[in-house]
C-alpha positions in Angstrom: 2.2 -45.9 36.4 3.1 -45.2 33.2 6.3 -43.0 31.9 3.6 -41.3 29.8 1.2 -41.0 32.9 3.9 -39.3 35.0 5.4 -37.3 32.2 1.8 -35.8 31.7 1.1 -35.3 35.5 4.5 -33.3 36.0 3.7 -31.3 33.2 0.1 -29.9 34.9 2.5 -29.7 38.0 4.4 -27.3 36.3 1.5 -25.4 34.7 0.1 -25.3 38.3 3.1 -24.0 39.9 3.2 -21.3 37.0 -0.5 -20.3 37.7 0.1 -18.8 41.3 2.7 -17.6 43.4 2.2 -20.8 46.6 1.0 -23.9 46.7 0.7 -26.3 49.9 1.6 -29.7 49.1 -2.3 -30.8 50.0 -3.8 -28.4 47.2 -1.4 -29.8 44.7 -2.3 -33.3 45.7 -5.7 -32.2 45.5 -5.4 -30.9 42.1 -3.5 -33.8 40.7 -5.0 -36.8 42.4 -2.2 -38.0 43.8 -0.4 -38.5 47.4 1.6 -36.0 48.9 4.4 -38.3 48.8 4.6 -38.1 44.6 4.0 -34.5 44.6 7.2 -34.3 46.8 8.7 -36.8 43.7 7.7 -34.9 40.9 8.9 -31.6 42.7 12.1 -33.5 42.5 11.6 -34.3 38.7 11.3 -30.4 37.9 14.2 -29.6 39.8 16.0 -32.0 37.9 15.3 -30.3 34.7 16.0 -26.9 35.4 12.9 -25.7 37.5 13.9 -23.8 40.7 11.3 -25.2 42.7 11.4 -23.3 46.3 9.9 -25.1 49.6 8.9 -24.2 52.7 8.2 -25.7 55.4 5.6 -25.5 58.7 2.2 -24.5 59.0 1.0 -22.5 56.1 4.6 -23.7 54.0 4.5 -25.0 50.1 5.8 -25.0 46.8 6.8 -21.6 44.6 8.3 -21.9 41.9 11.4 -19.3 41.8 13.5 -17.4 39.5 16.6 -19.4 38.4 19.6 -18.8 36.4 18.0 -19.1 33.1 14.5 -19.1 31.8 13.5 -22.7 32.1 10.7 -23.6 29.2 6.9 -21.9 29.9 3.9 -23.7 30.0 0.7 -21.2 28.8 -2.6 -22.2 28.0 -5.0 -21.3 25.6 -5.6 -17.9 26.4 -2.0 -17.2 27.0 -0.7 -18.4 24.1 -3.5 -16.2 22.1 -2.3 -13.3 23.8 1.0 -13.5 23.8 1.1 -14.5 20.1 -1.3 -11.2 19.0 1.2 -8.7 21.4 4.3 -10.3 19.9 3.0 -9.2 16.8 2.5 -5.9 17.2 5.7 -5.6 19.1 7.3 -7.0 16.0 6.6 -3.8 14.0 7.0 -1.7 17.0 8.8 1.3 17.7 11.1 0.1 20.8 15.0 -0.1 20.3 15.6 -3.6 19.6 12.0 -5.3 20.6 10.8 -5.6 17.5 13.5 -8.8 16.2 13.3 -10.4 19.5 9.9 -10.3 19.1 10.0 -11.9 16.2 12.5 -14.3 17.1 9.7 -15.6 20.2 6.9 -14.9 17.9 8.5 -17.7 15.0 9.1 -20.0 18.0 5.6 -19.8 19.0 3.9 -20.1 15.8 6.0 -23.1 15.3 4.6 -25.2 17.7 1.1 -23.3 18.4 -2.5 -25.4 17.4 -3.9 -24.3 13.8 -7.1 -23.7 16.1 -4.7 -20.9 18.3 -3.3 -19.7 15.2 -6.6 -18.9 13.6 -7.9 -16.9 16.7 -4.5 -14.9 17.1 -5.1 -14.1 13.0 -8.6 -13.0 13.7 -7.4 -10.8 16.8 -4.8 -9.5 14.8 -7.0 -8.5 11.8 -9.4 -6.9 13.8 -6.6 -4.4 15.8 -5.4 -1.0 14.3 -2.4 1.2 15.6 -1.5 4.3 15.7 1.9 4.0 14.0 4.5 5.9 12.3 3.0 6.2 8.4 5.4 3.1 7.1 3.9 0.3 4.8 2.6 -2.5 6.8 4.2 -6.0 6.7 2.2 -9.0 7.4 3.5 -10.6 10.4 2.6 -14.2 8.3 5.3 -13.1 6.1 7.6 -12.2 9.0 7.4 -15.5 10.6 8.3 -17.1 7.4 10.9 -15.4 6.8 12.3 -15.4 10.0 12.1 -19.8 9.9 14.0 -19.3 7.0 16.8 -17.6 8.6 17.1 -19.8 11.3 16.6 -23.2 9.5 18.6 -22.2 6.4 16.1 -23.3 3.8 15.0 -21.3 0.6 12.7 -19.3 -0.3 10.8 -18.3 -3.5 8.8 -15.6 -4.1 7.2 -13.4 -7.1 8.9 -10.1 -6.3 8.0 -6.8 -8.1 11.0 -4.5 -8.8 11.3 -0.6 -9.5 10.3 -0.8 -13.0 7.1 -2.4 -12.2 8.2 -5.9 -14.1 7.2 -8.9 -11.6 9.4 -12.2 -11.4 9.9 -14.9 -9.8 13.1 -15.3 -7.1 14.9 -17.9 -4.9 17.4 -16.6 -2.5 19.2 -17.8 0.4 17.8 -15.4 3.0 20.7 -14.5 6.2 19.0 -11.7 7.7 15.7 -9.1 7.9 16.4 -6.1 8.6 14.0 -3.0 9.4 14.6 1.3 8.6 11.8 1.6 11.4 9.2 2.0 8.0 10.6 -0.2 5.7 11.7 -4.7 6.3 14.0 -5.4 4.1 15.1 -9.2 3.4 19.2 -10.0 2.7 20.1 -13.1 0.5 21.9 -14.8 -1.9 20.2 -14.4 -4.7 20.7 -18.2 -6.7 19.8 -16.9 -10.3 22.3 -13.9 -10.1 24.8 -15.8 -7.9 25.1 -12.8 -5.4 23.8 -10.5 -2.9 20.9 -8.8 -2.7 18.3 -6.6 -0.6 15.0 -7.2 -1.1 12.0 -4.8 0.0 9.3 -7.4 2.0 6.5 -4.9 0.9 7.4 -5.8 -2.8 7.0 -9.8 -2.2 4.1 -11.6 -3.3 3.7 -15.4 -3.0 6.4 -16.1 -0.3 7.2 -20.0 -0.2 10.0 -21.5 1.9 10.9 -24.7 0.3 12.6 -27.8 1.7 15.6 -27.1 -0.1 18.3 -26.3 2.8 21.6 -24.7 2.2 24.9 -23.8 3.7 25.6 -20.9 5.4 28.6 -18.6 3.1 30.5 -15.3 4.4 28.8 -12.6 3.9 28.8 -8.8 4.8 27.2 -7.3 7.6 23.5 -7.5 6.6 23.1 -3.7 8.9 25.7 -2.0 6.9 24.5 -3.6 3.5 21.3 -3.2 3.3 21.8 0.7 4.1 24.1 0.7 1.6 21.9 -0.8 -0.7 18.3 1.6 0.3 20.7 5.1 0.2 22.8 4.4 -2.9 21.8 2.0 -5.6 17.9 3.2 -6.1 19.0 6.6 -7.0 20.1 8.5 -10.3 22.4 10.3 -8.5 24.9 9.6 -5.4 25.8 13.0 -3.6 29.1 12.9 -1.4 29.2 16.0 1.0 31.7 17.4 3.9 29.7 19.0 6.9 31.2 20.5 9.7 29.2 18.9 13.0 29.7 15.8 14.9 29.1 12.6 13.1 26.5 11.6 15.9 24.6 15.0 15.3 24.6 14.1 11.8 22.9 10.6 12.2 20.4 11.7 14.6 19.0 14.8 11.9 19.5 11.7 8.4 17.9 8.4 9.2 20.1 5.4 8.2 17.5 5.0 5.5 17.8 8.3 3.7 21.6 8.3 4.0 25.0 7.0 5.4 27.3 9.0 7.8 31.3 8.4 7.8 33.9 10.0 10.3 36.1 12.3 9.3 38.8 14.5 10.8 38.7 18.3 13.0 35.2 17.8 13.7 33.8 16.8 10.3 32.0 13.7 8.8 30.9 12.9 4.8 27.7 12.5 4.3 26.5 10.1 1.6 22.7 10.6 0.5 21.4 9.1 -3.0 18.6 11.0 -5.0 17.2 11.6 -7.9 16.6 15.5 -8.3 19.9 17.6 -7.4 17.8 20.2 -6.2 16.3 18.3 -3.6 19.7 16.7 -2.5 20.8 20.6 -2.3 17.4 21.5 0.3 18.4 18.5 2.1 21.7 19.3 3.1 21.0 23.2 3.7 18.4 22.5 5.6 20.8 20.2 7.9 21.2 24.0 9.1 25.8 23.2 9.0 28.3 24.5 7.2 29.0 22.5 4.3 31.2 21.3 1.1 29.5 19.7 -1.6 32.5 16.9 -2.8 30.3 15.6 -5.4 28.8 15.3 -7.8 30.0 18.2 -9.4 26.4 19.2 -10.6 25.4 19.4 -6.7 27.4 22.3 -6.5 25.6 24.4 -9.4 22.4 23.1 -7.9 23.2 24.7 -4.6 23.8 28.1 -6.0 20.1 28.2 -7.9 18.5 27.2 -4.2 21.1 30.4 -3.0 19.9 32.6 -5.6 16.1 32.0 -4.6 16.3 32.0 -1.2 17.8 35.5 -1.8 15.1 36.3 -4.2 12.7 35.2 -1.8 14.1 36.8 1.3 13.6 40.3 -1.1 17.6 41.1 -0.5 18.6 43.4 -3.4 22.2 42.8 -4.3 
């Protein structure tokens, strides 16, 4: 027989074994066409590559296959794939700490070697399926997997992007890493043209192409702590630097990392940094943190803090 032959036959072993929790060595045989005798050798071929292949012996004894050390390669037909590929998906915009890039990690891997045939069907399911989902703006999960190839592989990427002032232009970056606020994916890469860093909003790309053109890896920053700095600070007219008097912790869980930054600081205070473009917003925002607080700067944060003072006392009725 053929390397080929027995390749292919230890493959729908495997699939078999996968399908159910037993088999007896006849009903494998059975299923394969084959003698007892090879189903005891290909047994011995999984094993060799990883499989933890379990038997028993005696009356009513047969093949498992068992949890190993690692996770050895799956083996999922059509139906399984489709599945797994549409709930990898939704998990990759989903709300669980820390699913949502591993799913996209398994979800590039499966796209990558998935039939166009699978593909379509998974796109059709996924069209077809709403969720009921913080309000965020929706990324297509094609645009996810091709960014997340690009990571991995290194290679470039081009794409029209459309920036704040509504001009639209064409970029090819270096892209290291995606990351997401929980309603916003955001893209960090080299930008070639400008010869440095940038964060790029995925909701903002149009025409995504990753080319052939592969790169080497540079130092860069931590692509969490950038692109935070980059969506609370650079957007906005104004960059407001203010003491409060709680825990740092407390801080972050009332400002999410979108919105603004939180840094430690001594006797039970922290700075919070928080970019805007109306003062008298940034003022609401930090009064209504519902701490004690010291407006460090900008120096026009203060004056707006004493107009939201003198309505709120206008608007409590308190004569002076």
């Amino acid at each position: 027989m053929s390397v080929e032959a027995t390749t292919e036959r230890v493959l729908r072993l495997l699939a078999l074994l996968q399908r159910r929790p037993s088999w007896t060595a006849a009903e494998l045989a059975a299923e394969l066409g084959v003698t007892d005798r090879s189903v005891r050798r290909d047994v011995e071929r999984l094993r060799a590559l990883g499989y933890p292949v379990h038997a028993t012996a005696g009356v009513g004894g047969g093949y498992q296959l068992g949890a190993g050390t690692r996770l050895p390669p799956l083996l999922l037909d059509d139906e399984e794939a489709t599945a797994t590929a549409v709930s990898l998906r939704l998990a990759a915009g989903g709300t669980v700490a820390g699913a949502g890039e591993a799913a996209l990690r398994a979800l590039a891997k499966l796209d990558q070697v998935m039939p166009p045939r699978l593909r379509a069907e998974v796109r059709a399911v996924h069209a077809a399926t709403e969720t009921l989902v913080d309000p965020g703006v929706e990324i297509d999960a094609e645009l996810l997997v091709t960014l997340a190839r690009a990571c991995r592989d290194a290679v470039r990427v081009r794409f029209r992007y459309a920036g704040r002032d509504g001009g639209d232009r064409e970029r090819t970056v270096e892209p290291v890493r995606m990351v997401t606020t929980g309603r916003r994916w955001y893209l960090m890469a080299w930008d070639v043209d400008r010869d440095d860093w940038r964060t790029f909003r995925l909701d903002r790309m149009r025409e995504v192409v990753a080319t052939t053109w592969r790169f080497r890896a540079r130092e860069h920053p931590d692509p969490v702590a950038y692109v935070q700095r980059s969506v609370t600070e650079a957007p906005y007219r104004y960059l407001a630097r203010v003491r409060v008097h709680a825990p740092p912790d407390r801080v972050r869980e009332l400002v999410p990392p979108q919105v603004g930054r939180v840094e430690d600081d001594a006797d039970g205070w922290c700075v919070l940094v928080v970019g805007g473009d109306n003062l008298d917003w940034l003022a609401v925002r930090v009064a209504g943190l519902g701490f004690e607080a010291e407006m460090l700067e900008p120096p026009e944060l203060r004056e707006a803090a004493a107009r939201l003072a003198r309505r709120l006392v206008a608007m409590a009725g308190i004569s002076r």
